[in-house]
C-alpha positions in Angstrom: -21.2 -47.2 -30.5 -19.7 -47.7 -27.2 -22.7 -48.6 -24.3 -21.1 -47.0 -21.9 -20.7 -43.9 -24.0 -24.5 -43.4 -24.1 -24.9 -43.6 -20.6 -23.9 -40.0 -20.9 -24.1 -38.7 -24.2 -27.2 -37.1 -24.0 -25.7 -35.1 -20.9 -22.3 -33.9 -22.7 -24.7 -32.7 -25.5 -26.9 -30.8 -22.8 -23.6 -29.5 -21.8 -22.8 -27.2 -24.9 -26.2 -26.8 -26.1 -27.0 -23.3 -25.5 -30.0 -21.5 -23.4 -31.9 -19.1 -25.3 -32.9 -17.3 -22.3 -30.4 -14.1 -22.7 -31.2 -11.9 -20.1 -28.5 -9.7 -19.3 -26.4 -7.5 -21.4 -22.5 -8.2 -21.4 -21.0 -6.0 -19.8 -18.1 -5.3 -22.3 -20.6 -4.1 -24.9 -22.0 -1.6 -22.0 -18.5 -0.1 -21.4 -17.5 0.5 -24.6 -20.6 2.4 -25.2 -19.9 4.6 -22.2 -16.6 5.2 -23.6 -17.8 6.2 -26.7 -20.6 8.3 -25.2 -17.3 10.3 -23.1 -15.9 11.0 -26.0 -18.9 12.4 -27.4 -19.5 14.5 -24.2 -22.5 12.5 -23.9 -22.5 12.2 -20.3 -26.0 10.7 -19.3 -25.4 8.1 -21.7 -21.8 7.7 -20.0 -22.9 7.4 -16.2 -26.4 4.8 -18.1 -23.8 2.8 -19.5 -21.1 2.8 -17.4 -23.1 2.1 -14.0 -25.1 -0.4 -16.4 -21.5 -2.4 -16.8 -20.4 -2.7 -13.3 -23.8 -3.8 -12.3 -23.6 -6.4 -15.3 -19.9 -7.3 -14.4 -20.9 -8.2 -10.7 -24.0 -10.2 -11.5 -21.9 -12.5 -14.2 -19.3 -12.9 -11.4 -22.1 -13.8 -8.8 -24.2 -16.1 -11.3 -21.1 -17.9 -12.2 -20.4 -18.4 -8.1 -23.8 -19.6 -7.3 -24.2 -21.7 -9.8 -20.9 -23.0 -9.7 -21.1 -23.9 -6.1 -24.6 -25.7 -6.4 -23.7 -28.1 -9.4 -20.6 -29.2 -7.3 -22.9 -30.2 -4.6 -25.4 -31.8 -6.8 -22.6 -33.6 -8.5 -19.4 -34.1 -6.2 -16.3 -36.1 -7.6 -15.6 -37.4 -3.7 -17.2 -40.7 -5.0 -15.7 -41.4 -8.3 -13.6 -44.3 -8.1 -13.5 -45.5 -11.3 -13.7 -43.2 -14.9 -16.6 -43.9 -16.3 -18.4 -42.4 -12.9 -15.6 -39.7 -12.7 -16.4 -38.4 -16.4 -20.4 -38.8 -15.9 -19.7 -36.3 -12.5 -17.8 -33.8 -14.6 -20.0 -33.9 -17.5 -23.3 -33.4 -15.4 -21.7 -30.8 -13.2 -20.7 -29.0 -16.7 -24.6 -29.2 -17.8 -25.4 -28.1 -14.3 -23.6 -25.1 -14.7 -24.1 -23.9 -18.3 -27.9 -24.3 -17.5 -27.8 -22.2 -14.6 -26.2 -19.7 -15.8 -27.5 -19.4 -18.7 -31.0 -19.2 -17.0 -29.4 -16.0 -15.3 -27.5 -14.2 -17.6 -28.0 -15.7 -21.1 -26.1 -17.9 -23.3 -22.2 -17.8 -21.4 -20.1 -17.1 -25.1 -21.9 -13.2 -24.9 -20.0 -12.8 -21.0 -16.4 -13.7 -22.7 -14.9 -10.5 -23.0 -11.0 -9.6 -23.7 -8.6 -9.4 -20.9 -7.9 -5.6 -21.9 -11.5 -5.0 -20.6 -11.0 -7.4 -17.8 -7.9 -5.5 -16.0 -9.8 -2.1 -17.0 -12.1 -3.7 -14.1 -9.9 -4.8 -12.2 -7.7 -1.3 -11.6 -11.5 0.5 -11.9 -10.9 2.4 -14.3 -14.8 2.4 -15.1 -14.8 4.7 -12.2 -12.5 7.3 -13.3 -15.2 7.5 -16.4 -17.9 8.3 -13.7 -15.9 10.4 -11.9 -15.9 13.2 -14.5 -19.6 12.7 -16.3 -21.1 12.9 -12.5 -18.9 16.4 -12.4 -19.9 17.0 -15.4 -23.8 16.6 -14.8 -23.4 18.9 -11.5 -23.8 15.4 -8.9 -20.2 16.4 -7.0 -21.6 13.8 -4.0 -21.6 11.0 -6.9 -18.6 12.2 -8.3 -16.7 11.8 -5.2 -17.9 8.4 -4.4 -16.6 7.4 -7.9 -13.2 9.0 -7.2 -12.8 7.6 -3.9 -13.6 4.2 -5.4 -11.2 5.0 -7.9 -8.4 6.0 -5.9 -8.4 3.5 -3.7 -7.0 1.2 -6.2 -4.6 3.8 -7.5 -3.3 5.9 -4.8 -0.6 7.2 -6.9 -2.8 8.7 -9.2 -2.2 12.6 -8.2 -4.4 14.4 -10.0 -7.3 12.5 -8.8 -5.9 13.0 -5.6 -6.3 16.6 -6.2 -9.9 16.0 -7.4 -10.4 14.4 -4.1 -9.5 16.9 -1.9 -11.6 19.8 -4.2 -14.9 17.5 -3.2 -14.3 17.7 0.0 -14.9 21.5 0.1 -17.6 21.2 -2.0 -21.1 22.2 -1.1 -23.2 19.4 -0.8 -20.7 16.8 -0.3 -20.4 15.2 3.0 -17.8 12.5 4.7 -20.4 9.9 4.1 -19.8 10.2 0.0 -16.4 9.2 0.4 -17.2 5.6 0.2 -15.5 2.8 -1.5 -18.3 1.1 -3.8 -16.0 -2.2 -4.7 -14.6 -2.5 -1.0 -14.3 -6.2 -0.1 -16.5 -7.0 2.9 -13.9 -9.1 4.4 -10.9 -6.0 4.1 -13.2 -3.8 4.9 -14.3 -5.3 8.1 -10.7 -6.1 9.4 -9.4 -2.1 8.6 -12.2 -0.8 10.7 -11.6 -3.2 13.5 -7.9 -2.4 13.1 -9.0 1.4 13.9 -11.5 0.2 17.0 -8.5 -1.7 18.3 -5.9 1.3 17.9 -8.7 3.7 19.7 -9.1 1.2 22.5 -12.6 0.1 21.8 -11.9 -3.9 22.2 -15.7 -5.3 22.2 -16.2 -3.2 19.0 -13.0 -4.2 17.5 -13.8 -8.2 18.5 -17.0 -7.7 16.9 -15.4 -6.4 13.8 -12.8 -9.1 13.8 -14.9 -11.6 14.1 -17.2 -10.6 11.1 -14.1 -10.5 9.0 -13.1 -13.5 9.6 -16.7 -15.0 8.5 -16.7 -12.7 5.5 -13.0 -13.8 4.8 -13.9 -17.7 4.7 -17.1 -16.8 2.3 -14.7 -14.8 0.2 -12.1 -17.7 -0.3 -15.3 -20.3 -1.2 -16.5 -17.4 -4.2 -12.9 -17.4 -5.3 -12.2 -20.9 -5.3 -15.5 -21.2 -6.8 -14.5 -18.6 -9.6 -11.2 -21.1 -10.6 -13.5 -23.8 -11.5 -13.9 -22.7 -15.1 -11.9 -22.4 -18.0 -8.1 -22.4 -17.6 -4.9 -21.3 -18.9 -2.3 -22.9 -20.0 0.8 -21.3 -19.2 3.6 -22.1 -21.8 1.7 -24.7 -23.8 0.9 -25.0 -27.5 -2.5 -27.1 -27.3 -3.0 -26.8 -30.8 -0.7 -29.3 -31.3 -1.0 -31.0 -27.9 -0.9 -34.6 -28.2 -1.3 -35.6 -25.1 -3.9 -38.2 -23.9 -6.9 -37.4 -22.4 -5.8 -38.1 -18.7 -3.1 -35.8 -18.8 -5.3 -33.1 -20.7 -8.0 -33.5 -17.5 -4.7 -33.6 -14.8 -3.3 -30.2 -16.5 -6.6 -28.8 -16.2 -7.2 -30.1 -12.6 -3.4 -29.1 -11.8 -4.2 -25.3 -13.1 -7.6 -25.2 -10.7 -5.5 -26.0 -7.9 -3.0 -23.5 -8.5 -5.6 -20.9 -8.7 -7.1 -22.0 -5.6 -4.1 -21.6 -4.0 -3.7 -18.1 -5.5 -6.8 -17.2 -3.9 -5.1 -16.8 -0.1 -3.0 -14.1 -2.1 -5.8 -12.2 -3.8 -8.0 -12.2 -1.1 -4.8 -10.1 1.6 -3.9 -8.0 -1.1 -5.7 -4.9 -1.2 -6.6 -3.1 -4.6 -4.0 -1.6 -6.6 -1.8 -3.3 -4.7 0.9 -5.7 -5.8 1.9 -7.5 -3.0 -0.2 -9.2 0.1 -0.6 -8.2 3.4 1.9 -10.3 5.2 0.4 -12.8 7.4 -3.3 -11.4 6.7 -5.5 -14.7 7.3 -3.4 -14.8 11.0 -3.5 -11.4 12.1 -7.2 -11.8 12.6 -6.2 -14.3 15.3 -3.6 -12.1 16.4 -5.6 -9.0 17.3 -8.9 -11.2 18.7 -6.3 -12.8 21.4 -5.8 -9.2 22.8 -9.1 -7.7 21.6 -10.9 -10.8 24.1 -8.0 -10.1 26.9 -8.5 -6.4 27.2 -12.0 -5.7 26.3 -13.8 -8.8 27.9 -11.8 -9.6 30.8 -11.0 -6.0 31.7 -14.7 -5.7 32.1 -15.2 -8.4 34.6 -12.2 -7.0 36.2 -13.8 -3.3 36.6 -17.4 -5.3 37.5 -15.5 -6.7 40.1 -14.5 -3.4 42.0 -10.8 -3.7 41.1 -8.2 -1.6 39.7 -5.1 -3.9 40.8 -3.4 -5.6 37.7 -3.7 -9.5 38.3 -0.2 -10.0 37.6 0.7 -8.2 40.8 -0.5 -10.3 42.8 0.7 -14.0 43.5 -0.9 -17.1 45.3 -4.2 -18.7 44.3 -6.2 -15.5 43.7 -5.3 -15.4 40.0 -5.5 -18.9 39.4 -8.8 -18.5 40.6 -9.9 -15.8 38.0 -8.2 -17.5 35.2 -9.8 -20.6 36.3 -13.4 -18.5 36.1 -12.3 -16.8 32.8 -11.4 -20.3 30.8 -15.5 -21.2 32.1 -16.7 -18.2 31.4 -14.8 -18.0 28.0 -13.9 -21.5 26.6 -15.3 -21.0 22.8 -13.0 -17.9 22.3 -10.2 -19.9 23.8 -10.5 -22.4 21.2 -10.5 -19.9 19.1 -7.6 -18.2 19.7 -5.8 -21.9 20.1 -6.6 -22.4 16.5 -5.0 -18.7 15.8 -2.2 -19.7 17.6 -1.4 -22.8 15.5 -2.3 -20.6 12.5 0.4 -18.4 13.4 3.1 -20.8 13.5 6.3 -19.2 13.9 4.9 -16.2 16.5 4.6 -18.3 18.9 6.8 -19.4 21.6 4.9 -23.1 22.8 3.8 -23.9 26.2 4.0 -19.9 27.8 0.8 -18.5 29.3 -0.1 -15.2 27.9 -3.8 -15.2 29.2 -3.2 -14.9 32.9 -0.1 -15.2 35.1 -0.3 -18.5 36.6 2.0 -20.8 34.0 -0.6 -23.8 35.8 -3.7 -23.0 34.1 -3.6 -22.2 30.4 0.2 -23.8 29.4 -1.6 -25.2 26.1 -1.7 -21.9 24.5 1.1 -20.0 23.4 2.3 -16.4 23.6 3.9 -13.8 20.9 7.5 -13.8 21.2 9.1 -11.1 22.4 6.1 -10.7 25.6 6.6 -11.3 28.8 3.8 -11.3 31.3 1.3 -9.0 31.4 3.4 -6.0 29.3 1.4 -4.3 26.4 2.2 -6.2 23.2 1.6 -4.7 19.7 -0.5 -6.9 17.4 2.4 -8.2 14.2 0.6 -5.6 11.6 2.6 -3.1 12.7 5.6 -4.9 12.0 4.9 -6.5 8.4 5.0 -3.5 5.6 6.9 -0.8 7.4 10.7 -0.9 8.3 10.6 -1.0 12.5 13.9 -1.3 14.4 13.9 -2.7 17.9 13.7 -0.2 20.1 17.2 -1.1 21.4 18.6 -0.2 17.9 16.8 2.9 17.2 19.3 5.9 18.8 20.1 9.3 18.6 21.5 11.9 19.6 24.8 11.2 18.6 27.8 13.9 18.1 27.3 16.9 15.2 30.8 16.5 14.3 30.8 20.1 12.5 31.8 23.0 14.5 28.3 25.5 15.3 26.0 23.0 14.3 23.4 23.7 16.5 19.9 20.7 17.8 16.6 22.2 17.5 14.6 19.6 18.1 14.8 16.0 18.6 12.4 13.2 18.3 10.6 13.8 21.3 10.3 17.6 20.6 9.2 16.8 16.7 6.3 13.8 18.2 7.4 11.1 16.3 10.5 8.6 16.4 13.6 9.0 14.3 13.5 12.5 13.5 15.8 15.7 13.7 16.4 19.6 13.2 19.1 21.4 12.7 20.0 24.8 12.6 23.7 26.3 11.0 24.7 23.0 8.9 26.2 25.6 6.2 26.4 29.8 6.4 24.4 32.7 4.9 26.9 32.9 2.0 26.9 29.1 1.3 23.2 29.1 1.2 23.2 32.4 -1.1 25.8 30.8 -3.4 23.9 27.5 -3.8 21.3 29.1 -4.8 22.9 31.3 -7.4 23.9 28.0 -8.4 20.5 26.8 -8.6 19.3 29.6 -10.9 21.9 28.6 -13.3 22.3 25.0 -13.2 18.7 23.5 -12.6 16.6 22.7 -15.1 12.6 22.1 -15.2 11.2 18.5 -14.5 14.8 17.2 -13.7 14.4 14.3 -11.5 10.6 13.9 -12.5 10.6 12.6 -16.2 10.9 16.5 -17.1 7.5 17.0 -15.7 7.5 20.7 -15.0 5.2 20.6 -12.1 4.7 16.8 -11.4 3.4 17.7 -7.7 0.6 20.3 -8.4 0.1 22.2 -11.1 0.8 25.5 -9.1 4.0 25.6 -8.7 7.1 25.3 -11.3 10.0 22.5 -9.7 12.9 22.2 -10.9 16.1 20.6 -9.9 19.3 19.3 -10.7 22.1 16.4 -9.5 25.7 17.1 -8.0 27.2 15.1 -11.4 25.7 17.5 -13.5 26.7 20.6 -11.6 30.3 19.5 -11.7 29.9 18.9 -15.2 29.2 22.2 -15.9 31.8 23.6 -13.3 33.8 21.4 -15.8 32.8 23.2 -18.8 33.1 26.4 -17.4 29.2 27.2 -17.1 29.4 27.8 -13.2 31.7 28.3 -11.2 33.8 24.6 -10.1 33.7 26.0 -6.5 29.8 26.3 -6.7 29.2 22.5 -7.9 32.3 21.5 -5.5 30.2 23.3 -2.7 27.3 21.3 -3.7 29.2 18.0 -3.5 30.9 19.0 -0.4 27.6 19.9 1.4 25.8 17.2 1.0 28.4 14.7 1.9 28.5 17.1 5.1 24.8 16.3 5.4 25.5 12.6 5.3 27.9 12.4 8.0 26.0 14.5 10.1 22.9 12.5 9.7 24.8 9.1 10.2 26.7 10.5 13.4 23.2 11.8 15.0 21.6 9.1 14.5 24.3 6.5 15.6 24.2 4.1 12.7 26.6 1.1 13.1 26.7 0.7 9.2 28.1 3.4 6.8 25.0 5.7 5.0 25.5 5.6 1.3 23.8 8.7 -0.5 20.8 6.9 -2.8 19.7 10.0 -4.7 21.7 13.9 -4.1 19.1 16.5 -5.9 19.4 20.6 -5.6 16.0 21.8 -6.3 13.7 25.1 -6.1 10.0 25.3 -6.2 8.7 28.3 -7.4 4.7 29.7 -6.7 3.0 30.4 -10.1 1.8 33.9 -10.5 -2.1 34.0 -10.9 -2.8 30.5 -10.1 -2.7 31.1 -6.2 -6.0 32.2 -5.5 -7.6 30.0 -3.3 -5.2 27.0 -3.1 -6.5 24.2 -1.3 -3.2 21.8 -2.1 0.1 20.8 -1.0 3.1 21.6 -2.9 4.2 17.9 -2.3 1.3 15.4 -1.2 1.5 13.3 2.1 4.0 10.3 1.5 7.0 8.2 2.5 9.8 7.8 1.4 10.2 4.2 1.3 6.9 2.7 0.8 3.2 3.7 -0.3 1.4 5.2 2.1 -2.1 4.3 2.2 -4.2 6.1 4.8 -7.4 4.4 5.1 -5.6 1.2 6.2 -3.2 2.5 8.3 -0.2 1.0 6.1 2.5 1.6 4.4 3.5 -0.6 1.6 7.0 -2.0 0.7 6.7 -2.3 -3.0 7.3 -0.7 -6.4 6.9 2.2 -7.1 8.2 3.2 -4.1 12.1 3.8 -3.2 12.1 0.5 -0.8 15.9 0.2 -0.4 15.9 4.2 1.1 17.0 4.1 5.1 17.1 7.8 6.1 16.0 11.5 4.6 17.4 15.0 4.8 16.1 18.1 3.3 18.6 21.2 3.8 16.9 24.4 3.3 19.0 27.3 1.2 16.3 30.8 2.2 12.9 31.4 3.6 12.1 34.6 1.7 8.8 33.2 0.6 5.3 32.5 1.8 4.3 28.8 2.4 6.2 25.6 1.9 6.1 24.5 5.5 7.5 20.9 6.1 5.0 18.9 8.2 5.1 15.4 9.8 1.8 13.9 9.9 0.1 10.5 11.7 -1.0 7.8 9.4 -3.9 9.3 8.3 -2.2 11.8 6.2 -4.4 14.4 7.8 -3.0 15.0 11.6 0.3 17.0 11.4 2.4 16.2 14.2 4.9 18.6 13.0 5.8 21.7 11.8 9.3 23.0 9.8 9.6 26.8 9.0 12.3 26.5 6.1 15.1 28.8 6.6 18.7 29.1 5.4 21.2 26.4 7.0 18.2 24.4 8.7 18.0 20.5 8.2 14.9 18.2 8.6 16.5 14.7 9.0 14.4 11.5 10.0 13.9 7.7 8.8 12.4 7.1 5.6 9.3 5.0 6.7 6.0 4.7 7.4 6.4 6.1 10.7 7.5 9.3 9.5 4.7 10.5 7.1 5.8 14.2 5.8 4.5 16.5 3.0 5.0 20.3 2.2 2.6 23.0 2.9 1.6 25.1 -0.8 4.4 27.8 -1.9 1.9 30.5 -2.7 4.8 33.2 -3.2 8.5 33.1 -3.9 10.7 30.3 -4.8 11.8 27.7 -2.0 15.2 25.9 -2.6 16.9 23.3 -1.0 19.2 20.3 -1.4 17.1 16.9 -0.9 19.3 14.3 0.0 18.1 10.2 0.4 20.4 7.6 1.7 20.5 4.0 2.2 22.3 1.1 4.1 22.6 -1.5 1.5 25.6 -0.5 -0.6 24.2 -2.7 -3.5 21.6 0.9 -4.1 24.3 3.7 -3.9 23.6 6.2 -6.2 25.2 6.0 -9.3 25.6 9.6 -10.3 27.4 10.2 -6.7 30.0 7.5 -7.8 30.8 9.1 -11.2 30.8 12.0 -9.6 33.3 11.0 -6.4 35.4 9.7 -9.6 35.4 13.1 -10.7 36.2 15.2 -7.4 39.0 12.5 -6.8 40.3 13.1 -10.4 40.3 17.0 -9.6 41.6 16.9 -6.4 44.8 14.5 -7.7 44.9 17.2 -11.2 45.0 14.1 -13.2 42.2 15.3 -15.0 43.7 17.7 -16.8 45.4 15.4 -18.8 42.8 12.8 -18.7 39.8 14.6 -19.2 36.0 13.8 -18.2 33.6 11.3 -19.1 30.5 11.9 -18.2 27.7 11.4 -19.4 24.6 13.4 -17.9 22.0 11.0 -18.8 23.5 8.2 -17.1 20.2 6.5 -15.0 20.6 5.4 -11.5 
């Protein structure tokens, strides 16, 4: 046998010989029993086995960090130069680890479990379990914590929203239950400073920032740590690889790296979540700049009997106290220098932001877009939500149809891009759309033919101006009903680009005539909304004060109308919120001709108050800039109104086909 081989052949054999000291339970085995036990109505055994699990599933992660990151410093590859000594390092580190862990957690092939279970984890369903035994067993302060765990990593999940808001009134169950169990310390720590900074407490918010940044860099070493096992080898047979060993060990090494570099994605992406927070890892830099400026040095400003802005003043005087603040302050300057390289491209070199004089601190750099002193906003408000300059975003722009009358503008409605309308169409229009509604409408259309895909307390149904002609077509309603329909939203569409002075045509992106109507006997104490808190164009998500451009959500949407047909019925208020999803900022009484009209991003959260009596109808209109999204139902059904309007189609007939998708 080869000498060199048994230089380390007794630690490769160390290295898959297993350790008999199982200790912990896998926690696959512990979730399929509590699954088994829900089924069964078992519900202690469900909240045993299912809190047993997630305790199980976070010590095997944490063993396998640990462990991981000792044996690499007991046995670094840094000094490997030639392969008999790289080999002996990966072989001892591999006995390094299997011992450890296996000293914690038992022999390592129990801990493998299937990646079914493994993305059960990791979109927590094992909370949604534990939601409803903890209701079950009477513990409503338990059973919210599980749901708020829950639905923080699936916020589209209505019905526990529902559940959510039903705790809250609860007896027993206090704000301090709503807690997210699998929050990571790191996002955590940065969405609270976020909500210091935005309430103007800058030494809290620095403290906060700070901490995240520490817990950040720990998070990235755990995950980098965690891509030192076992990999995957994406589109390769190696059953029948043939390769030779050096290019086996570089794949291998090749696929670490790439999950390393993955990690600076998982770690700014929040749960449930498919894309990252743009520019996460900088934004931390970005905030401490101003948190420092405006908490610290405001302080030594107001010590020093003196309200007069700094920047006001020119001569020495400034240079002085910049001068004194670079002393006073020097490691939070370097700092924020490392920030600004970080940031790269959102900085302008060789400006002064920190004080006036360009003399005394022309090494660092300044956002773009600042000048002086002004009041900057931090880039996060820029990165997941559509923003306009505020030399782009107008309004107030002509009506165009005669009577049309301004309620309220943005000012009047506290928020930015927003509208009402009174007298868009007459009493009779309204009363014969919604005689048209009664016939044509159908429930769940638009919604997968979920009835009441809102709340369960109210019936919705709707229908699209396509269909409608088709059945003016057919002879089912009257053609001068669904040409109304047509003709009144495309009035809505003009009106909304004119008023809002777009320099690009607004293509409609989905037309939809719909009615929602209260459910006898289910009114009684209604503590929901007939449409949740949401925007139109991204995923609103309260608790981090975001809104995300992704899927599901209708990303490509630009603008929003909602044009109101009666208001004989109780409820069904449109409200504007904040962020939050809890502070309305306005109020719409629906009534017959009145249009809501405003942008369809995160800066115009909206919702609509329960319908606890009658039926509420209107025509909901989206639109869009990009031409690439028009609706596709509205071109079939221009086709159609063009073919009517020339009588060729007559002769010609109709094709269309009312399940055509947009």
């Amino acid at each position: 046998m080869d000498g060199n081989l048994l230089i380390f052949l007794p630690v490769l054999l160390s290295a898959v010989s297993p350790s008999s000291a199982g200790v912990l339970e896998p926690y696959d085995v512990l979730y399929d029993n509590a699954v088994e036990a829900f089924y069964s109505a078992d519900y202690e055994s469900v909240v045993r086995y299912m809190e047993g699990a997630l305790s199980s599933h976070r010590q095997v992660r944490a063993t396998r960090v640990r462990c991981r990151l000792r044996c690499q410093d007991q046995h670094p590859l840094d000094e490997s130069f030639s392969d008999l000594r790289f080999f002996d390092s990966v072989l001892r580190r591999a006995a390094c680890m299997n011992k450890c862990i296996e000293e914690k957690v038992g022999t390592q092939s129990l801990h493998k479990v299937s990646e079914d279970v493994v993305q059960d984890f990791n979109r927590r369903i094992p909370y949604n379990y534990l939601q409803q035994a903890y209701q079950k067993l009477q513990r409503p302060d338990k059973a919210a914590e599980a749901a708020h765990t829950y639905f923080q990593a699936n916020p589209e999940h209505v019905e526990m929203g529902r559940d959510l808001e039903q705790y809250k009134n609860l007896q027993g169950v206090e704000e301090t239950h709503f807690v997210d169990r699998e929050a990571r310390p790191h996002q955590r720590s940065f969405t609270a400073a976020v909500q210091l900074y935005d309430k103007g407490d800058y030494d809290g918010a620095t403290a906060l920032f700070e901490e995240a940044l520490v817990e950040y860099y720990k998070a990235d070493v755990d995950c980098r740590a965690l891509c030192q096992g076992p990999q995957k080898f994406e589109g390769q047979d190696h059953l029948r690889y043939r390769y030779s060993l050096h290019e086996v060990v570089s794949d291998h090494f090749t696929q670490v790296l790439h999950c390393e570099h993955e990690c600076v994605r998982d770690l700014a992406t929040r749960p449930g979540r498919l894309s990252p927070m743009e520019n996460y890892l900088p934004l931390h830099y970005d905030y401490l700049q101003f948190a420092y400026f405006k908490g610290r040095l405001s302080t030594h400003e107001s010590n020093a009997h003196t309200n007069t802005d700094v920047c006001a003043h020119e001569g020495p005087r400034p240079q002085r106290k910049a001068a004194w603040y670079l002393r006073r302050h020097k490691q939070e300057l370097k700092l924020l220098l490392i920030g600004s390289k970080i940031m790269g491209a959102e900085f302008t070199e060789g400006v002064s932001y920190w004080v006036c004089s360009h003399q005394v601190l022309s090494t660092f750099s300044v956002p773009s877009g600042t000048d002086g002193w002004m009041e900057y906003v931090p880039i996060s408000h820029k990165k997941n939500v559509t923003v306009t300059s505020p030399q782009s975003l107008k309004e107030g722009g002509p009506l165009l149809y005669e009577g049309v009358q301004l309620v309220q503008n943005s000012a009047a409605l506290n928020g930015t891009q927003r509208v009402l309308l009174d007298q868009v169409i007459s009493e009779e229009e309204c009363a014969e759309l919604r005689q048209l509604a009664h016939t044509v409408t159908m429930a769940g259309d638009g919604y997968k033919g979920r009835m009441s895909p809102h709340t369960p307390n109210e019936r919705f149904e709707g229908a699209s101006v396509l269909k409608t002609l088709q059945h003016g077509f057919e002879g089912r309603v009257p053609m001068r009903s669904a040409r109304l329909f047509y003709e009144t939203s495309e009035r809505a569409r003009r009106i909304i680009e004119s008023y809002f002075v777009l320099n690009s045509t607004l293509h409609f992106s989905y037309t939809h005539l719909v009615c929602r109507t209260a459910i006898k006997g289910q009114q009684d104490h209604r503590n929901d909304l007939s449409h949740p808190i949401h925007a139109d164009n991204c995923l609103l998500d309260p608790d981090a004060n975001e809104c995300w451009k992704e899927p599901p959500a209708y990303t490509n949407r630009d603008y929003s109308a909602l044009l109101y047909l009666n208001g004989d019925f109780e409820g069904g208020e449109f409200i504007f919120t904040e962020m939050d999803a809890k502070t309305v900022t306005a109020s719409v009484k629906p009534k017959c001709g009145r249009m809501v009209g405003f942008s369809s991003g995160g800066e115009n959260p909206h919702g609509v108050k329960a319908v606890t009596s009658g039926q509420r109808c209107a025509v909901a209109l989206w639109f869009t800039l990009n031409p690439l999204y028009r609706e596709l139902e509205r071109l079939q059904a221009d086709e159609v109104v063009q073919a009517l309007d020339t009588q060729h189609v007559f002769g010609q007939g109709l094709n269309i086909n009312p399940k055509d998708e947009l």
